[in-house]
Each structure stands twice: as C-alpha cells, then as structure tokens.
N, C-alpha and C positions, 0 to 999 in steps of 0.2 A: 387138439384142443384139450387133453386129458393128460400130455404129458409130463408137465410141468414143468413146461418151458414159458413163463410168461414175458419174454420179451415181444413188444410190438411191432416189430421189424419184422418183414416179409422175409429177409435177404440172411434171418436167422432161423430159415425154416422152423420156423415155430407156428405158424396159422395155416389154420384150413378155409379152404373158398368152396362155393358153388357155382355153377354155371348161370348164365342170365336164366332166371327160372320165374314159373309164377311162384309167388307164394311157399318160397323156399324153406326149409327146416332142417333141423340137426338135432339130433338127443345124445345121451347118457344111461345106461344101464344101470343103477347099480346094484342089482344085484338081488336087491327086495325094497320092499317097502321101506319108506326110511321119513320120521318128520324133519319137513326144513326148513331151518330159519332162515339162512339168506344166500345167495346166489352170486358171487361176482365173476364177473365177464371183464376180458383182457379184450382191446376190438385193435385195429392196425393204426400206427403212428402216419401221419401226413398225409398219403397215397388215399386216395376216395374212402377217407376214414368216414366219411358222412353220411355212407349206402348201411351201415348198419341200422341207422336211426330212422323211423320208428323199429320197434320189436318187443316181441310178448314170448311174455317166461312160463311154460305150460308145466307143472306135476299131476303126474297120477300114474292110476297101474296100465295104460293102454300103449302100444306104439306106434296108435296113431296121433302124433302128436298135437293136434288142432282140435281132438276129441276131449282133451285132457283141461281139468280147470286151470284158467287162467291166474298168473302168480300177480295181482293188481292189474294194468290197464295196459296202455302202451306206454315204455320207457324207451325213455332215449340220451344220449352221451352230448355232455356239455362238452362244446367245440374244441377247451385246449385240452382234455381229459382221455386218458387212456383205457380207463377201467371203469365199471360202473357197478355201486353193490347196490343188489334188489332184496328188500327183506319180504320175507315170503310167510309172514307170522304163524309158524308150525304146520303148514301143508304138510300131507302126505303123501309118497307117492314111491316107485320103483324108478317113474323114467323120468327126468328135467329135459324138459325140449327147449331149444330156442327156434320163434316164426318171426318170420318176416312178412308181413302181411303187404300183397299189391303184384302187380304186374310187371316183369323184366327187373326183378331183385337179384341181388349177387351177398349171400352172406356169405361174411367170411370174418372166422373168429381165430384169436392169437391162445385163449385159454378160459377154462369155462370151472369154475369150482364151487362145488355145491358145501355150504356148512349147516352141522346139525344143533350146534349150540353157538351163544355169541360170543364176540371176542373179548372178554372181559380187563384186555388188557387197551381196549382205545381209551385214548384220552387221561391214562395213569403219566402221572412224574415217574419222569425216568431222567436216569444219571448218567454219566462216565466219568470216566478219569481224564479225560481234556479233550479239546476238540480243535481240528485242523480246519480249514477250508471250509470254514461256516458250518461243518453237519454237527448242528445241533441237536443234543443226545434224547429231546421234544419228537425230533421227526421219525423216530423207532415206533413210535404210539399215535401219529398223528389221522393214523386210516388211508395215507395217501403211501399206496405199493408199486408207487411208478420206478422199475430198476434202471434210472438212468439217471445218474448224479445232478445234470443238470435240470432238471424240473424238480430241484429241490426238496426232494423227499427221502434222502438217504443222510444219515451222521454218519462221521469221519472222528478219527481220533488220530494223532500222530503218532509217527513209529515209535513205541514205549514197547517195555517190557512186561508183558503176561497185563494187557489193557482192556480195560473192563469197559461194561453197561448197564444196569439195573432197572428194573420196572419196578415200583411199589405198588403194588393192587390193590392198598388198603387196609385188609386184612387176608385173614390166614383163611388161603380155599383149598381144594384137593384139584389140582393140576392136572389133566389125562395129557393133551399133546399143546406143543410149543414147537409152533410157525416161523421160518426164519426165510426174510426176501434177501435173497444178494444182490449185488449191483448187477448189471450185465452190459450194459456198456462197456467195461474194459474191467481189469482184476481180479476177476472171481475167484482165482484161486487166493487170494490174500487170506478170506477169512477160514479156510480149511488147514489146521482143524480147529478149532472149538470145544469149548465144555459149555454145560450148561447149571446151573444154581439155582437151588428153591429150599426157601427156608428163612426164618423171620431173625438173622443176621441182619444187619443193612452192610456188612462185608463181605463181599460176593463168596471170595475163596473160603468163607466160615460156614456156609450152606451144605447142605451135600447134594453131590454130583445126579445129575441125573442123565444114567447110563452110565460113557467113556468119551473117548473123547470121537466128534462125528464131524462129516466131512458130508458138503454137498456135491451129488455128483456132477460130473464133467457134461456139460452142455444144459446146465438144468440151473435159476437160480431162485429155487425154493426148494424146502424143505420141510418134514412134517416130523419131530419125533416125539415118539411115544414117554411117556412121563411115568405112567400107572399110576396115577392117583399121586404123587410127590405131594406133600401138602406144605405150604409159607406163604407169608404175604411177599419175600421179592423176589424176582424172576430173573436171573443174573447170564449175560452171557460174555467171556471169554476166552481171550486166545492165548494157548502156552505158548510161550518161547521170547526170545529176544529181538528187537527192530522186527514187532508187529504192527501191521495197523487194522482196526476195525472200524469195519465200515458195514451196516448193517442199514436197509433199507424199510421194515417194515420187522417189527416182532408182534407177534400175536398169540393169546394166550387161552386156549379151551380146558 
C-alpha cells in the first residue's frame, strides 16, 4: 500500500487484503508527527471493490488505530471510481490508519498516500504541443489519477520530437516536489526519461531544469521529485529525443 504502485489490479500485485476480520485496520508510520492535509486511497478495480465502503481515516500519535482522531466521518468510493482523496484540514499525527468499521470486513487497499501541503497545481491551464487520441493536455490537472487510458484521465501527445506539457499556476511560487502519474495499463516506459521546467518562460526548454533528466522506476507508475524550492509560475514537463510520445496521467505540484 506504500509502494507506489498505484495500479488497481489485483493481478499487478499492487494491493494488500485482510482476512474476513471484525473491524479490520491498516496504518502507516511515518516516522514522527507530521500535519496532514489530505489522504488519498487507491481501492481495487471491479472485483468486490464495494467491501471498502464505509471506512474512517484515523491520525495521531497511537497505534492503536481506533484510539486515534477521526480524519471527518465515514467516507466512502463513488461506484465508477478508483481513488478517493479525503482532506484532513491540517491533523497531526505520526500514524494515518485506515478502519473499516462492522463485522466479517475484508480491506483491501491498492495504495494509501498521505500529503502535507495541497496540490497547487489542480484545476491550473495546462498546454502541450498537440494531442493524440483525445488526451487532452486538461486531464494532467484535472485531480482524476486513475493510470488507465481509458477512464479518461491521462493526455497523449503524438510521436513528436522533444514534446512538451506545461502547467501555468498563475504565479511565481517556490516549488519543493512535482508528482508525475504514468499510465499503467500498457507503456510505461514511454515517458522515461523526462526533464522537468519551472520558471516564468511560457517556453518550456527557456526554464531551468530541475535536476536531470529522471526516469520512473520499473513496476511503479508514480513518482515524486524533489525541486528545492525551484521557483516560476509554469511547470513544464518533457521528453528528449525523437518519435516521443507523452502521455502523462495526473501532474501535481507542492
């Protein structure tokens, strides 16, 4: 659930299950205290995706999970949906539990990611350089991180040389990390490798680099990198080389 494999396939060992249990539970360490804003939960595509719903999001410093304040009431996953983000309005805690409250429960989560600041980049205009097969370069910012082309939530660009994507965030902020979902249905290695742009150009390659060039690794299709503070209002990502295509399924910007 930590790994950062958020595909919702069972059959891509990426979820963990419990046994028919009462009142089942599952946490997260991390490590110390930490405030959190919001929570999103990956749950399983088709297969008794419906045994997750009800369930209650617990922080704080205990691990007993149920001892711990509750992050809002019971949440639960609208039926065609695979992910569900809970805002948790700056709790603090060490451990995020998820419960399942009731009798002969089976949780079972595909991926569980706790954030400490929000995504400042939902809902920005975002660009590229052309687009293939409907992924419109909208669906990079649209908050919908489902890695599977069809439910609609990934942009495509055609095979072009060194083919761009840009966020405009508005204005000029100081950048720490920039979130990048792949597809995971089929291609992943397409978009490896990558740079990434920040800097109040609106021409991606005029910005400067932040880092080199990075590459998501193999069975995983997210990634988180570090920026240090980079500061621009647009958030640029592509790919060197010739007969590339990008296809990016969610970018997010802390």
């Amino acid at each position: 659930a930590v790994d950062g494999n958020r595909s919702p396939e069972w059959r891509h060992k990426s979820c963990t299950a419990t046994a028919n249990e009462n009142d089942p539970w599952w946490y997260v360490d991390l490590g110390y205290a930490v405030t959190v804003d919001h929570v999103a939960i990956v749950n399983r595509r088709y297969f008794q995706s419906g045994r997750i719903t009800p369930l209650d999001v617990h922080i704080g410093d205990s691990t007993d999970v149920a001892s711990n304040p509750r992050c809002g009431g019971h949440h639960r996953f609208a039926p065609e949906l695979t992910e569900l983000v809970i805002g948790c309005s700056g709790m603090r805690g060490r451990y995020v539990g998820i419960r399942l409250q009731g009798k002969k429960r089976v949780l079972a989560l595909c991926e569980v990611e706790v954030y400490a600041a929000p995504n400042i980049a939902l809902g920005k205009p975002t660009v590229q350089v052309d687009v293939a097969h409907y992924g419109v370069a909208n669906r990079a910012t649209d908050g919908c991180r489902d890695p599977n082309y069809g439910q609609h939530c990934c942009t495509q660009t055609p095979a072009l040389t060194y083919p761009w994507l840009q966020v405009d965030l508005g204005n000029q902020v100081s950048v720490q990390w920039v979130v990048i979902i792949n597809r995971a249905d089929c291609c992943r290695g397409r978009l490896n490798p990558f740079t990434i742009h920040i800097g109040n150009d609106a021409s991606v390659d005029r910005n400067p680099l932040c880092g080199g060039h990075h590459t998501i690794p193999a069975g995983k299709n997210k990634d988180a990198i570090n920026c240090n503070g980079l500061r621009g209002r647009y958030v640029g990502i592509q790919l060197p080389g010739r007969g590339r295509v990008l296809t990016v399924c969610e970018v997010e910007v802390y």
